[in-house]
Structure formats: structure tokens, C-alpha cells
C-alpha positions in Angstrom: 0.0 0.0 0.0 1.3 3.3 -1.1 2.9 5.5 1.9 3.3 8.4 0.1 1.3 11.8 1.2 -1.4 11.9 -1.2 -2.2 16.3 -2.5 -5.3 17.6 -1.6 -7.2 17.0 -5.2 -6.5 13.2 -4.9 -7.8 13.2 -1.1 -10.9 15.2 -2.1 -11.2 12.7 -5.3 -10.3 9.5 -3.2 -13.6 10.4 -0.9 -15.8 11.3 -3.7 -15.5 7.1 -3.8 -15.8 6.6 -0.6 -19.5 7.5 0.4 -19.9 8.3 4.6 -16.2 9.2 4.8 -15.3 12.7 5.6 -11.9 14.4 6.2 -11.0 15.5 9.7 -7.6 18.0 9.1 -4.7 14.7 8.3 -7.5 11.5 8.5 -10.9 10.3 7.3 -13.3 9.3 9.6 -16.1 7.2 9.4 -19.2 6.4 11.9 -21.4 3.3 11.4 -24.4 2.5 13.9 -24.5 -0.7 15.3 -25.0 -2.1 19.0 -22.3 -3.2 21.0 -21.9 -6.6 20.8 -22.1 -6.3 17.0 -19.5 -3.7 17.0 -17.3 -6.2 19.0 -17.3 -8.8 15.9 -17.1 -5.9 13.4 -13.7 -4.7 15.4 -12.2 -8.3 15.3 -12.8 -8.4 11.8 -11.4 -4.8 11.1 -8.0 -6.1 13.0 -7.5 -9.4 11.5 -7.4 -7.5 7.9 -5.1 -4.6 9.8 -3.2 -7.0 10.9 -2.6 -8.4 7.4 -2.2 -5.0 5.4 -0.3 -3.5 8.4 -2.1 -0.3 8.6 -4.3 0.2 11.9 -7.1 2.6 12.5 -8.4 4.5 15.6 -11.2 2.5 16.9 -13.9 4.3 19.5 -17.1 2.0 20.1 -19.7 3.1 22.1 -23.5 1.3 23.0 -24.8 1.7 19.6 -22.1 2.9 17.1 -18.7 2.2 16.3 -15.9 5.1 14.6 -12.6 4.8 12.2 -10.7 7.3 11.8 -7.6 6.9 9.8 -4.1 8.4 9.2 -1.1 7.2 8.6 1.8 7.6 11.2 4.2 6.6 9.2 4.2 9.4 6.4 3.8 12.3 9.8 0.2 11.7 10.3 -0.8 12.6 6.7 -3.2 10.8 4.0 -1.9 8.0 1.8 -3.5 5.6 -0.6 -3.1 3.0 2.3 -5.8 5.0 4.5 -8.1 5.1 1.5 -7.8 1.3 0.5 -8.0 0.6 4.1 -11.0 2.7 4.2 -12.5 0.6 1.6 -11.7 -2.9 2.8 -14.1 -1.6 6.2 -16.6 -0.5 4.3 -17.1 -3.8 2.9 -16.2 -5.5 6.3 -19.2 -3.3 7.9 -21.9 -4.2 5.4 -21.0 -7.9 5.7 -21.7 -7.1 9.7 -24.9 -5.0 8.9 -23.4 -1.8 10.6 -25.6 1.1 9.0 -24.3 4.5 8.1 -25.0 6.4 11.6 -24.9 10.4 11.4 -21.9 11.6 14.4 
């Protein structure tokens, strides 16, 4: 996965394909709804694939929702094509879970 700091243009082109992603200053974050338990699995899953690409995102989970937010430390907290294709890869992970988009 590319490391490289991606220019503005290509992070505002990047999220135009990424639906429910926003940018937040050097990450994207997303927010799905889903209750706890369910978030639980959906993290597991999330971390094995991490775990694979080795690229990690920020994980909050609360009672009925569950937030990514993604940067990547390695390139001084900026965006690379790694936090997008990560990006992508839990987007499919959290419709496979049924996690729903969730306004936050």
C-alpha cells in the first residue's frame, strides 16, 4: 500500500469514492451505527485485515455505534493511498456485519 502523502485534489477525489467518509484536518473518519456486541465482531474483523495490510485505524465504540478514523503515522500523520484502501476494505467488512451508516 502506497505511503506516500497523497495532495489535496486526490484526497478530495479519493472520498468522492468513498461514500460516509469525511476528512477531519490529516484523516478520514467514518461512523457506522450498530450495538455493541455487534460492533465487538465488526472490530475483530477490522483487525485481523489490519493485521494483514499493516495499517491500523483508531477505533472508539460506544452502546450503539462504532468510529474509524484513519491516518497514517508513518508518512507524519498525513493521508496515503493505504488509508483510503484501508478505508475501503471496512466498508465492505461493515456491510457484511450489517453496521448502517450512523450520522456523528
Amino acid at each position: 500500500m502506497g505511503k506516500d502523502p497523497l495532495p489535496d485534489d486526490e484526497i478530495a477525489l479519493r472520498l468522492t469514492e468513498l461514500p460516509g467518509w469525511v476528512r477531519e484536518g490529516h484523516a478520514i473518519a467514518r461512523t457506522f451505527g450498530i450495538r455493541y456486541h455487534g460492533g465487538v465482531a465488526l472490530i475483530v474483523s477490522v483487525a485481523d485485515v489490519e493485521r494483514l495490510v499493516g495499517h491500523h485505524a483508531d477505533i472508539d465504540l460506544r452502546w450503539d455505534h462504532l468510529r474509524f478514523r484513519i491516518t497514517t503515522h508513518d508518512a507524519g500523520h498525513r493521508l496515503t493511498a493505504a488509508d483510503f484502501e484501508l478505508a475501503a476494505r471496512i466498508d465492505r467488512i461493515a456491510a457484511a456485519h450489517q453496521a448502517q451508516p450512523h450520522n456523528s
